[in-house]
N, C-alpha and C positions, 0 to 999 in steps of 0.2 A: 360352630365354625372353629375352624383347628385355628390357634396364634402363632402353634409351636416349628408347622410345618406345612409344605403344601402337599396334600393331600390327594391321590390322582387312586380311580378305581375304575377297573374295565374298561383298560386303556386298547383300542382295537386298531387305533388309526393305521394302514397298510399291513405290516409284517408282524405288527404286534398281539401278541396270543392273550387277548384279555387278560393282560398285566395291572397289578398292583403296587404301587409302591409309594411310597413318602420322600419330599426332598424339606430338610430341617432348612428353617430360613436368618438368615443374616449367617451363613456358613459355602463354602466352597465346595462342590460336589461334583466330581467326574463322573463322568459315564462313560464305557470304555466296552469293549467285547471286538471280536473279528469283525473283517468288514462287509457290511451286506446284513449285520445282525438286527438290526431296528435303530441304532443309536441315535440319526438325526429325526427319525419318526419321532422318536421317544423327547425330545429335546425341543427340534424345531416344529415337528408340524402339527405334533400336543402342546407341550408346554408355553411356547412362545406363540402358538397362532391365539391359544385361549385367553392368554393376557391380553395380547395386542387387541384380539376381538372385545373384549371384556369393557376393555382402553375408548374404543369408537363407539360401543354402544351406551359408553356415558355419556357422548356430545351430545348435541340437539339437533333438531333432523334437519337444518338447514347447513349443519356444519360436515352431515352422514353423507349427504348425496357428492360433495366432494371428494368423498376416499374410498377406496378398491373396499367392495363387500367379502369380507373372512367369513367362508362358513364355519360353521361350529364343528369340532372334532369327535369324531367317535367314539364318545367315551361316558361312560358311567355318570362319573361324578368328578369334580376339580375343586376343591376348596382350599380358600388359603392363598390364593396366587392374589402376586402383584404386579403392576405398570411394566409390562416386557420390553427390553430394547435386545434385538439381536445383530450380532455383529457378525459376522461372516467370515468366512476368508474368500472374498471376491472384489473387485472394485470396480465398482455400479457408476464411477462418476463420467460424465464424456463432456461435463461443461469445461470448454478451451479458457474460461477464466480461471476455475480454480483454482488453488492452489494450496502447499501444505500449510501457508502461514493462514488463509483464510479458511481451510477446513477446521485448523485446532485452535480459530479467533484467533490464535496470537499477532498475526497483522492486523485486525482493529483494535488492539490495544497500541499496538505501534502507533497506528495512525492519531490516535488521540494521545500518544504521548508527545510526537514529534508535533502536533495541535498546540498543546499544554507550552511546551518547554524548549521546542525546538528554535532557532535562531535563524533568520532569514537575511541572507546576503543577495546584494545586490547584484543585478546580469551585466551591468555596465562594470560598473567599479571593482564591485566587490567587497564594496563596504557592509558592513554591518546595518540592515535597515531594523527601525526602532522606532516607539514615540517617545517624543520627549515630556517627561511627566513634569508638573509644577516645581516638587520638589529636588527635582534634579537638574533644572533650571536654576533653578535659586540659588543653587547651591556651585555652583559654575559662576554666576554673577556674582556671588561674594567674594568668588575665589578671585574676581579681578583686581582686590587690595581696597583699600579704604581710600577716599576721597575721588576717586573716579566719577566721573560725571554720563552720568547715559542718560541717553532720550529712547523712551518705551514708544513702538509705534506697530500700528499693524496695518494690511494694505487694505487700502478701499478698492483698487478693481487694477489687474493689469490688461494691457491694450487686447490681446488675445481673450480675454475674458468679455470685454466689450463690443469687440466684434462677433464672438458667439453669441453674446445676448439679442444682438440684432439682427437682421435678412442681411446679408451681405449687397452693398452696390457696388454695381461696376463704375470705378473707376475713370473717370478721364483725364488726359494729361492734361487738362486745365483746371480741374477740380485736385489734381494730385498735386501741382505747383501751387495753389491756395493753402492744400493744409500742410505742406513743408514749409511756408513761411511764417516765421513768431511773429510775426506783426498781425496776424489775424486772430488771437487765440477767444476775441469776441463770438469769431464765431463757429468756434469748437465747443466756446461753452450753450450754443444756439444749440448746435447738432446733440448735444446729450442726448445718449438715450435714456427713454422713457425708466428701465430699470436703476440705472444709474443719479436719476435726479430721487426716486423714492427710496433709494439708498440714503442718499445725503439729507433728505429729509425726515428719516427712522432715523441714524444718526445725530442729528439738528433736537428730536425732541427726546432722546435720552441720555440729554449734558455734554454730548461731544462738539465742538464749536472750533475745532482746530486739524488745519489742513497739512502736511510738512513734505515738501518734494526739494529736492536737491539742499537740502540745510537751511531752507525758508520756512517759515511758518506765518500760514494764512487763515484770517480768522473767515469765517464763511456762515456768519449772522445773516447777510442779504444777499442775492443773487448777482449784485454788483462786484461783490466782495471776490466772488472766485474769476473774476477776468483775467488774472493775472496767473492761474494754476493751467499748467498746460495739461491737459489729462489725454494726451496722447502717448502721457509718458507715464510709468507708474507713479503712482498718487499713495499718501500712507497719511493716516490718522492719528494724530500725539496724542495718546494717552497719560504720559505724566512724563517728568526732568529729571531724575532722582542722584545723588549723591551715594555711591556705594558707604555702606558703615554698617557695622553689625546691627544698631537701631533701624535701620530700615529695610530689614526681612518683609514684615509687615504690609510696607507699599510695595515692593518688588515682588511678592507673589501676588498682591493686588493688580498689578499693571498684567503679569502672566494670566491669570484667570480672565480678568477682561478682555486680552487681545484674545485667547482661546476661544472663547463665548461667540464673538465676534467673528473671528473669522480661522479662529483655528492655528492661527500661528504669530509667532511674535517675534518681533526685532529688535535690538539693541544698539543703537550708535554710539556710538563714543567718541568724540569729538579729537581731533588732531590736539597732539599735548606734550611738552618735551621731545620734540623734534620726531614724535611720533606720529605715524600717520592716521585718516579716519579709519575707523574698522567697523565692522559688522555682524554683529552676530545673532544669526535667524536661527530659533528653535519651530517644529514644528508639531501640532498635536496626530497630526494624522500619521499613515504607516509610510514612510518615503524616504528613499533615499537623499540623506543629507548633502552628500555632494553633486548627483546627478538631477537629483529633485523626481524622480521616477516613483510614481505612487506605487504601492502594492497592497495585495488581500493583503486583511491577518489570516494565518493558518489556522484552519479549522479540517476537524476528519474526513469531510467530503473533497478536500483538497489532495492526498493524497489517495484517495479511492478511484482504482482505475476501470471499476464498475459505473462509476459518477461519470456523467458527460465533463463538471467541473473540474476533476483532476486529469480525468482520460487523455492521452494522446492524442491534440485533434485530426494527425495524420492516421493511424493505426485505431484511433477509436478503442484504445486501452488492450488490444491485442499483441503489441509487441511486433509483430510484422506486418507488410503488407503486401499483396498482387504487384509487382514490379518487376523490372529487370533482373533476373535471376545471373549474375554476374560470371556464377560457374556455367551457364552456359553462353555467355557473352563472350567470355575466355575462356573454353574448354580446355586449354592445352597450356595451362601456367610458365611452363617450359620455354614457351615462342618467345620469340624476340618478336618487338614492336617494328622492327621492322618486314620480320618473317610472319607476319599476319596472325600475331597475338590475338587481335579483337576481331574476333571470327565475322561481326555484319560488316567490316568495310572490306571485306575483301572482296563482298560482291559486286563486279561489272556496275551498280548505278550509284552504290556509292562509294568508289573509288577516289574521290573529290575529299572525300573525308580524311583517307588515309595521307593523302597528299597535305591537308592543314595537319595532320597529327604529324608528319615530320618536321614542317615548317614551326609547330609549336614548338618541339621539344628537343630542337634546334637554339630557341629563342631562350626556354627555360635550363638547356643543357641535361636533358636529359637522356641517357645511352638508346641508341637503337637498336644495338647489338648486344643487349643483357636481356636474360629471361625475364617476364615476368614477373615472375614470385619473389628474382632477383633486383629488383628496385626498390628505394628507400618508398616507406611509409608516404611520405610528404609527396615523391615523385608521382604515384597510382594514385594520390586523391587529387593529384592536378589534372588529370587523364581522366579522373573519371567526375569530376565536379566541373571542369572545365573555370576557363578566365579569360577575361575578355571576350573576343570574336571568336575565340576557341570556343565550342559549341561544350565541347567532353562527351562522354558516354550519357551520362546524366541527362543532357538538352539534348544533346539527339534522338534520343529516346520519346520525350517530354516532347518534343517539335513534332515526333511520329503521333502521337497521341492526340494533335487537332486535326490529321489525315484518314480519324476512324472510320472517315463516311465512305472512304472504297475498301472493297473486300481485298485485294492484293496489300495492303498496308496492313489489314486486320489478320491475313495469314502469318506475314513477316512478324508481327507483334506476336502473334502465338511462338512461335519458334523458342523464343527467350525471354517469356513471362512464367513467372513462377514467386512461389514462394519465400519472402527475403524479409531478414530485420528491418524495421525501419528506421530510416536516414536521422527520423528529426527526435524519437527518443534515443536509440540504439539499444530498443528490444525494454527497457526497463519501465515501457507502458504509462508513464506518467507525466506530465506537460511540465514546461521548465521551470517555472516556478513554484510548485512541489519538490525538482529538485535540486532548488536554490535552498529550502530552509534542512539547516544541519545542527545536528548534537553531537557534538564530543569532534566534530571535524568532520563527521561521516553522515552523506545523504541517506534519505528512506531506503534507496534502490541499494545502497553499500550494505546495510544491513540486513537487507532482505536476499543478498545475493553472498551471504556468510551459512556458514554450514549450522545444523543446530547445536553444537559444539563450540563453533566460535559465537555465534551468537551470543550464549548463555557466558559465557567469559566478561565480552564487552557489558554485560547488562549489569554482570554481577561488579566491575570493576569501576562500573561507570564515575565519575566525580561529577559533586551538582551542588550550588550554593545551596544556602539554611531555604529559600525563600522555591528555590525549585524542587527540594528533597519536600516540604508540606506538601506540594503542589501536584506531585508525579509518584509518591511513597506508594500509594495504594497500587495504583498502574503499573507501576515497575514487579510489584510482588505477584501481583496476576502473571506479568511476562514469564517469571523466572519462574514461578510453579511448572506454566506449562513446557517451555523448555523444557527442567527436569524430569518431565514426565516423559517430553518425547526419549531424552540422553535414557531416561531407565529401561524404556521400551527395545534400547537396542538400531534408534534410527537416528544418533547421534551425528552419521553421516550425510543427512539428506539438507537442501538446503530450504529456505522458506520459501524460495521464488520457486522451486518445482512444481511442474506441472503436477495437478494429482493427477489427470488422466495417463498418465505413465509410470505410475504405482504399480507396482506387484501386489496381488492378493494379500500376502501376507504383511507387507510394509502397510498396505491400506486398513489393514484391521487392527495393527497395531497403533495405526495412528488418530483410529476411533476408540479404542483405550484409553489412549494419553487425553485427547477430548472430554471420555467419559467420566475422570479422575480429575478433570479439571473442573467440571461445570460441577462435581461434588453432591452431585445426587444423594438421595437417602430414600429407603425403603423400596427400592426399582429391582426387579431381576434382570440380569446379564446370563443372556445366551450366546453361547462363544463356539464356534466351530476351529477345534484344532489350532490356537492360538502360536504353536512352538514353533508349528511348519514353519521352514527356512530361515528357522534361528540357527546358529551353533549353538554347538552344548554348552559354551562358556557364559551364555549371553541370557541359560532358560532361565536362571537365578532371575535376573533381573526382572525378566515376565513374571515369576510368581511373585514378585514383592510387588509387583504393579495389582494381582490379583488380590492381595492379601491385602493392601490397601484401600481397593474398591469395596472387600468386606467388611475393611473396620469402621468406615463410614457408616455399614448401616444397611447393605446393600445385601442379598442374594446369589451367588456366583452358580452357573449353571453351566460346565464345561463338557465338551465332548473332545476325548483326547486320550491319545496311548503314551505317549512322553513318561517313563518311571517318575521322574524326580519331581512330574507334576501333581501324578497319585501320592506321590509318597508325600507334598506337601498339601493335598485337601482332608476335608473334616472328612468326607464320608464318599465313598466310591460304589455304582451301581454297575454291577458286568452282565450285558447282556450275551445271550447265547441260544445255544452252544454252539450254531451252525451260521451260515447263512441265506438267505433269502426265506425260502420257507422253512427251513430246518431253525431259523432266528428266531429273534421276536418273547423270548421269556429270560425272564429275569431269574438268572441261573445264580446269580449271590449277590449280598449286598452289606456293606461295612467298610469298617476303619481300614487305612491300607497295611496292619499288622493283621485285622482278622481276615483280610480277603488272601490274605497271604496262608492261613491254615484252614483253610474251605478246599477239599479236594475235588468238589465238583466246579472249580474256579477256574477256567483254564487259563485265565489271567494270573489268574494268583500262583499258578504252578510254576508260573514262566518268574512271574515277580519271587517266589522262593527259592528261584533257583532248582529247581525238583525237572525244569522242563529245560531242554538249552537249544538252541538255532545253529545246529551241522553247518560248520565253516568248511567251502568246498577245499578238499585236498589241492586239487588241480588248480591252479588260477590262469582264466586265458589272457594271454602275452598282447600286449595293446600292439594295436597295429600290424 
């Protein structure tokens, strides 16, 4: 068995005339001749079907009946080949999820970075949502100065929480004027529910023995003892009294651990003092907004994966659009005045009643009758078309059509102006709002994935990140920025991650299973490449053969078919096939370095690359147009 090379003998497959020839391995080797000569025979439906066959018939036979059966190729003898991947210049993909950031993985490394280290702001506020750790508690309660008096407390059950616990009863206004009056609160403590009294009893036997609601504190040893706590009202558990001072770290992260164990969050009062008033301050262990109190996930990668039901758009179902009002047919003529019948369904005779509120709105909201269209503010077209108040909008009129589906005259109407359109509630960025509430550097998942790979690789490269998030994201970050650079050297520096791949050019799509194939850093694999330069500029092939030259120093195989000079002139060894084509093809008319292919007279590649042969530039040029 040859190590040094692969080895191919009475190679027949189609055009090919029982050729011979040797490809050296972990070296780059063109194949080249006119067209029609054998080359992808020679390439693809030898070389690469032998590997790929080679590849399935190691699996196991329960793994075989899953994959498309390769026959075996017409040929002598094969020794010497390895693991085939061929890469094409075609693009095979029609999945409407795709896309460039998920073909070359660099958007699941995103998604686990913005996981990792992203920051999650609040939908209300906008605050910054966070846990609050012991230690950063502590370290806040010290900051209140010395001699400061706090009571540590956590809550035993708020009223909403008790009434979950229970079947809800209706209500009478006679039993409603019982429990509004404090004179009864014997028999609030009757009604406990069953969860609530086993609370206080787990409590009761693991040293807790103190009640505290409005700056009272009730011991609650016997059943008697809590008549006096109204537990209609939040109720809170004294944990300890403490005196702020630097000696008592100690018991202040004690009181913190306890309340957390317990119920997760912890409270600090601090008693009115120098004409200061009480204050309060709740730290919480769970993920929630400190001011609004609004829970949220932590970010994890199936959060922003809009393949995952979990991150998905649950309007659009992570597609980015939906079957809706196609608006450019709602308004065919941007140009109309709203009152010259802009919105082409009210002009129709039944609902004419529409047009009639759309003046009376917009009336109300001052908005022009007598401007185009296209010629209204932002703010004026989404009152018109989201509607407010009694004003239906486009939007509800539509939405009101759609509980009318069960007669066929409303189901024609609705065809007329349904089609294809962003959706409302991501705006096309396919991910649910709370994916893209968490942000790094200021910028959400969808901002970044809607940056070219150009800006991308900038922001990645520029990024700023504490000591504690550079550990934490080091490795992930350096995946990103490889692959980036693979795409920027590939020549597809313009595309952006959110691109569809199904709207890839052959040639963008092969280059960007290159940039893939350099990233995932294979060793020992042959690469079959069809014509990789097509629809580069010349300026740009450099870059393609450093991408080529790199998948060989890894370790790799490089097996190109390709007429590009500056591509022969940068591989180890060049095979030309000839002389003719179809059946005049098919033999291996020279083979060598692109200086000896260059003094082979029976080369007619080589003639042309010497300069010996030149391409008659026509005298006459015809005149465009």
């Amino acid at each position: 068995m040859s190590t040094e090379s692969i080895t191919v003998r009475g190679a027949r497959v189609h055009n090919l005339k029982n050729i011979d020839f040797d490809i050296p391995l972990d070296r780059l080797t063109v194949v080249t001749g006119v067209s029609g000569s054998g080359k992808s025979s020679l390439a693809f439906d030898t070389i690469y079907a032998e590997g790929q066959r080679r590849y399935v018939e190691s699996l196991s036979a329960y793994a075989r009946q899953f994959l498309e059966r390769i026959e075996k190729p017409d040929v002598d003898l094969i020794d010497g080949i390895a693991p085939a991947v061929a890469i094409k210049q075609k693009n095979t993909t029609r999945n409407p999820r795709s896309t460039v950031g998920t073909s070359t993985e660099i958007f699941d490394y995103v998604r686990l970075l913005f996981a990792r280290i992203g920051r999650t702001f609040c939908l209300n506020c906008g605050a910054e949502v966070k846990e609050d750790t012991v230690d950063e508690v502590a370290q806040q309660v010290l900051a209140l100065g010395d001699d400061t008096r706090l009571v540590v407390l956590f809550p035993l059950h708020t009223p909403s929480e008790t009434s979950a616990a229970e079947p809800r009863k209706k209500a009478t206004p006679r039993a409603a004027k019982r429990v509004s009056k404090k004179s009864a609160p014997a028999a609030s403590v009757e009604a406990l529910p069953d969860s609530l009294k086993n609370r206080l009893f787990d409590l009761r036997k693991r040293g807790f023995n103190r009640l505290y609601q409005d700056g009272q504190i009730f011991e609650f040893s016997t059943p008697e003892s809590l008549l006096d706590v109204n537990f209609a009202q939040p109720v809170f558990v004294l944990v300890d009294r403490i005196v702020v001072s630097p000696d008592a770290r100690a018991r202040i992260v004690d009181g913190i651990e306890i309340s957390y164990r317990e119920s997760r969050e912890v409270i600090f009062e601090i008693p009115p003092r120098d004409e200061l008033p009480m204050r309060h301050l709740r730290f919480s262990q769970r993920f929630e907004c400190k001011h609004c109190h609004l829970r949220y996930e932590k970010p994890e990668p199936r959060l922003f994966s809009f393949n995952n039901p979990y991150g998905a758009c649950p309007r659009c179902q992570g597609f980015g659009n939906t079957i809706d009002f196609d608006l450019g047919l709602v308004i065919p003529d941007p140009t109309a005045t709203l009152d010259g019948g802009a919105i082409e369904p009210w002009t129709k005779p039944k609902y004419r009643t529409l047009h009639t509120e759309l003046k009376r709105f917009a009336r109300e909201k001052a908005i022009p009758l007598n401007v185009a269209w296209q010629d209204l503010d932002p703010e004026q077209q989404r009152l018109i078309i989201s509607g407010e108040g009694k004003f239906l909008g486009i939007r509800g009129f539509f939405k009101h059509l759609e509980t009318k589906k069960y007669k066929l005259h409303v189901r024609v109407f609705l065809s007329r102006y349904r089609g294809y359109s962003t959706c409302s509630d991501c705006g096309g960025s396919r991910l649910r709002q709370e994916a893209r509430q968490v942000k790094l550097a200021g910028k959400d998942i969808c901002t970044v994935c809607s940056m070219t790979v150009e800006q991308a690789q900038e922001f990645f490269s520029t990024l700023q990140l504490t000591p504690q998030e550079r550990g934490i994201a080091e490795k992930i970050l350096d995946e990103i920025r490889d692959r980036l650079r693979f795409l920027n050297e590939v020549g597809l520096e313009y595309l952006t991650m959110d691109r569809l791949a199904s709207t890839l050019s052959g040639g963008e799509a092969q280059r960007i299973q290159l940039a893939t194939s350099l990233g995932s850093r294979l060793v020992g694999t042959l690469y079959v490449l069809d014509e990789p330069s097509i629809g580069l500029h010349s300026r740009d092939t450099h870059r393609l053969i450093q991408i080529l030259h790199d998948l060989r120093d890894l370790g790799n195989t490089i097996l190109v078919v390709e007429h590009d000079p500056d591509v022969m002139r940068a591989s180890d060894r060049i095979l030309d096939l000839g002389p003719g084509a179809g059946e005049n093809g098919g033999r291996l008319v020279a083979e060598g370095t692109y200086e000896e292919l260059k003094s082979l007279p029976q080369s007619l590649t080589g003639r042309y690359l010497a300069g010996d042969l030149h391409i008659q530039v026509p005298t006459n040029r015809r005149r465009p147009g």
